[in-house]
LONUVO-177910 format. One record per residue (C-alpha): chain; x, y, z. Coordinates in nm, 3 decimals. Each point is the difference from the previous one (the first is absolute). Example, Ala and Ser with C-alpha at 12.3 -4.5 7.8 and 13.67 -1.06 7.14 Angstrom:
% LONUVO-177910
lumza	X	Y	Z
A	1.230	-0.450	0.780
A	0.137	0.344	-0.066
//
This chain:
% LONUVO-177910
lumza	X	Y	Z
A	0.000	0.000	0.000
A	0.120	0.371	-0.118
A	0.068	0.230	0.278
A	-0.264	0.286	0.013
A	0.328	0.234	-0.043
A	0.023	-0.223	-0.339
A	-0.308	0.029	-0.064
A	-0.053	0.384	-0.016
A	0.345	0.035	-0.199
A	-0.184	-0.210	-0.260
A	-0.321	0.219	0.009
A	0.200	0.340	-0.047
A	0.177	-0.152	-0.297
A	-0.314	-0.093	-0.179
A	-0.142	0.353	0.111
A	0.247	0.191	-0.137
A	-0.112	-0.182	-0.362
A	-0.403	-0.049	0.081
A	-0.285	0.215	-0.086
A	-0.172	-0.152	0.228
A	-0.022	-0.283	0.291
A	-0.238	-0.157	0.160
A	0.034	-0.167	0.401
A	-0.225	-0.257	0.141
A	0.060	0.093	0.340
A	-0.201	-0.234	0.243
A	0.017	0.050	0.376
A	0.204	-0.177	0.223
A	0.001	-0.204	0.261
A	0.158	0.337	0.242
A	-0.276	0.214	-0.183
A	-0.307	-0.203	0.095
A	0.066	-0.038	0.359
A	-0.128	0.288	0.083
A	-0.332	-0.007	-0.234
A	-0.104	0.140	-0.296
A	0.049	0.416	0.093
A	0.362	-0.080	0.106
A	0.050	-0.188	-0.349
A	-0.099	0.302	-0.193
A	0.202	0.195	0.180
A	0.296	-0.257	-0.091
A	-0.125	-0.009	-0.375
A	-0.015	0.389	-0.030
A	0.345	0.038	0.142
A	0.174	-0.274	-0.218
A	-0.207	0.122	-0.300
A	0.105	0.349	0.030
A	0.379	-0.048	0.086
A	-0.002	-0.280	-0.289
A	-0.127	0.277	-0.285
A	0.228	0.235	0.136
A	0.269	-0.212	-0.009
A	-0.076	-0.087	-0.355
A	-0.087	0.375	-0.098
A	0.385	0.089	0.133
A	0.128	-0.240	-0.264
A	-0.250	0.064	-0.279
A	-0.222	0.306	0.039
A	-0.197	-0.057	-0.307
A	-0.114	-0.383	0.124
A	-0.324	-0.083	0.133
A	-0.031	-0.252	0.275
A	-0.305	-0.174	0.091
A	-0.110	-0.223	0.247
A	-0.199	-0.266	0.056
A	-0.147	-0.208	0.386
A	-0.299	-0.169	0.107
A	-0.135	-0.130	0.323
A	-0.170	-0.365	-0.042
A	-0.356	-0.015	0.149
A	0.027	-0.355	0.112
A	0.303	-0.273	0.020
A	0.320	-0.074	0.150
A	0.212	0.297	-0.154
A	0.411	-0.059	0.036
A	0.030	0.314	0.214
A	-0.222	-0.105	0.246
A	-0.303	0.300	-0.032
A	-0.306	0.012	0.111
A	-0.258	-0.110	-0.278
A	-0.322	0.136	0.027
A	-0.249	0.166	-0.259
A	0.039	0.274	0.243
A	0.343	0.022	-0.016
A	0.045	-0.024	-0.397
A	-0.244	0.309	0.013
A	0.203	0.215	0.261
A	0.313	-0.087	-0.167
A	-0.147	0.134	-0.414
A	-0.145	0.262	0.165
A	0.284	0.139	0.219
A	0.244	-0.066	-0.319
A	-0.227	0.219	-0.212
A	0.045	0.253	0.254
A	0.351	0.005	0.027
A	0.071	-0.090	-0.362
A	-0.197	0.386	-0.078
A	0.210	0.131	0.310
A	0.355	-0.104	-0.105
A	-0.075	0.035	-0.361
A	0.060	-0.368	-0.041
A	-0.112	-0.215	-0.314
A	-0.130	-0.243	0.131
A	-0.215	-0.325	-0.114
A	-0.144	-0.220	0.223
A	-0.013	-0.406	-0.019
A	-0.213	-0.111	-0.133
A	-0.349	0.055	-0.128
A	-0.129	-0.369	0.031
A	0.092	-0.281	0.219
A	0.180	-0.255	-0.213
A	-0.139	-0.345	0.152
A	0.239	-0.171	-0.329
A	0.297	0.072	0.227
A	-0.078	-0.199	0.301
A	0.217	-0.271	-0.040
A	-0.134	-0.351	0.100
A	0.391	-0.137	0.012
A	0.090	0.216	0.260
A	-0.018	-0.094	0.368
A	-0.350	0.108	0.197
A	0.218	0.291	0.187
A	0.185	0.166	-0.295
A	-0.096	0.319	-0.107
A	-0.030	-0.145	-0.381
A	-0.203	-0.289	0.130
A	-0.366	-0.057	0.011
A	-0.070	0.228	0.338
A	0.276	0.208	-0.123
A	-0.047	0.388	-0.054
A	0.156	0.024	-0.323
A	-0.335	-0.059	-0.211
A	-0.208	0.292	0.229
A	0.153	0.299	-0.072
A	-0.317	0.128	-0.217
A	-0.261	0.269	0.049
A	-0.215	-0.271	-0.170
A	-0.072	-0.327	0.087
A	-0.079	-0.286	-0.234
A	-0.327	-0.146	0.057
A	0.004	-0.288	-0.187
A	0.259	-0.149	-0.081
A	-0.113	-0.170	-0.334
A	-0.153	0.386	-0.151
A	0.279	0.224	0.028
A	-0.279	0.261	-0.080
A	-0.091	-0.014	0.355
A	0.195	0.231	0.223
A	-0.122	0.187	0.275
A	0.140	0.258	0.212
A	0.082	-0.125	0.288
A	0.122	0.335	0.150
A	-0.314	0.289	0.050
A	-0.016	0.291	0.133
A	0.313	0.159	-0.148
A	-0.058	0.324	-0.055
A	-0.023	0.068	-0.378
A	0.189	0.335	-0.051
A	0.332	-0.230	0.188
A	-0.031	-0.149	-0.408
A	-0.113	0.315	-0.191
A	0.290	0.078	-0.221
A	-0.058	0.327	0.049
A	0.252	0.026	0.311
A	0.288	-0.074	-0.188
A	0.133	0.352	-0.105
A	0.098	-0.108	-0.357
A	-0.103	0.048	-0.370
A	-0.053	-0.394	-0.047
A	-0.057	-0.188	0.346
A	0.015	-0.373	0.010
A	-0.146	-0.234	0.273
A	0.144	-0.346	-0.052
A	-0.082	-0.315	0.244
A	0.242	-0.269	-0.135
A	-0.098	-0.073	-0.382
A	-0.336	0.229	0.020
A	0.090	0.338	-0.116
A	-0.290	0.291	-0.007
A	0.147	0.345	-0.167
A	-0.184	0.362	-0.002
A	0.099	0.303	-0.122
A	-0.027	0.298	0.198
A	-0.061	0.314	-0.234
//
């Protein structure tokens, strides 16, 4: 395993060269210990010292980001998994993702119920009971009509998703491969 030292030295290089880059940044198992506010918190920090970081070797490159909360499951940093919680957590990242002036895109728009992985053991996060299929704002319903999802999440306030917060010409809203675009005029 690279050292993180290694690890950020390889980053900067392929900065320096990008237009862009995109992190999946997932919180960890020192992040959730404290519940979902503190892991924003975490997330907002690492977000913002990451673009900066980036913008000091390439001013001109955009960085985006990308986390998700599971609703349900065994997760492999050991969160709390709750309908609730997934709801906190999109909502509190919207929030800060306006705040810092993040890009942000959040994981992912439907559960994927394919990924559950029958192989794996009954307490791996990839498993069966694992969280790795639940980190949707839908849920499948039926599992044979993959025209059935649901939300499983209500009561998030709608405006949290209006593109109209993002202070940009074009603002995107992505949750994994789901991508909604508007232009604001």
């Amino acid at each position: 395993m690279r050292s993180p030292t290694k690890q950020l030295t390889d980053i900067q290089k392929i900065a320096k060269q990008a237009d862009f880059l995109i992190c999946n940044i997932f919180p960890s198992v020192s992040m959730v210990s404290e519940g979902v506010e503190s892991t924003v918190t975490a997330l907002d920090s690492l977000m913002v010292a990451i673009e900066s970081e980036m913008k000091r070797e390439n001013k001109g490159i955009a960085v985006w980001f990308e986390t998700g909360w599971p609703s349900s499951g065994i997760s492999r940093s050991g969160s709390k998994n709750s309908g609730r919680n997934l709801r906190t957590f999109w909502k509190r990242m919207s929030e800060i993702a306006v705040a810092s002036q993040l890009k942000l895109y959040m994981f992912s728009a439907f559960d994927e119920p394919w990924k559950a992985n029958s192989q794996k053991g009954e307490t791996d996060p990839e498993g069966p009971k694992g969280a790795e299929s639940h980190y949707g704002w839908w849920w499948l319903r039926d599992n044979r009509d993959f025209s059935t999802f649901e939300e499983k999440v209500v009561g998030m306030p709608r405006n949290l998703l209006d593109f109209q917060t993002f202070k940009t010409k074009t603002s995107i809203l992505k949750f994994g491969g789901f991508c909604l675009q508007s232009l604001n005029l």
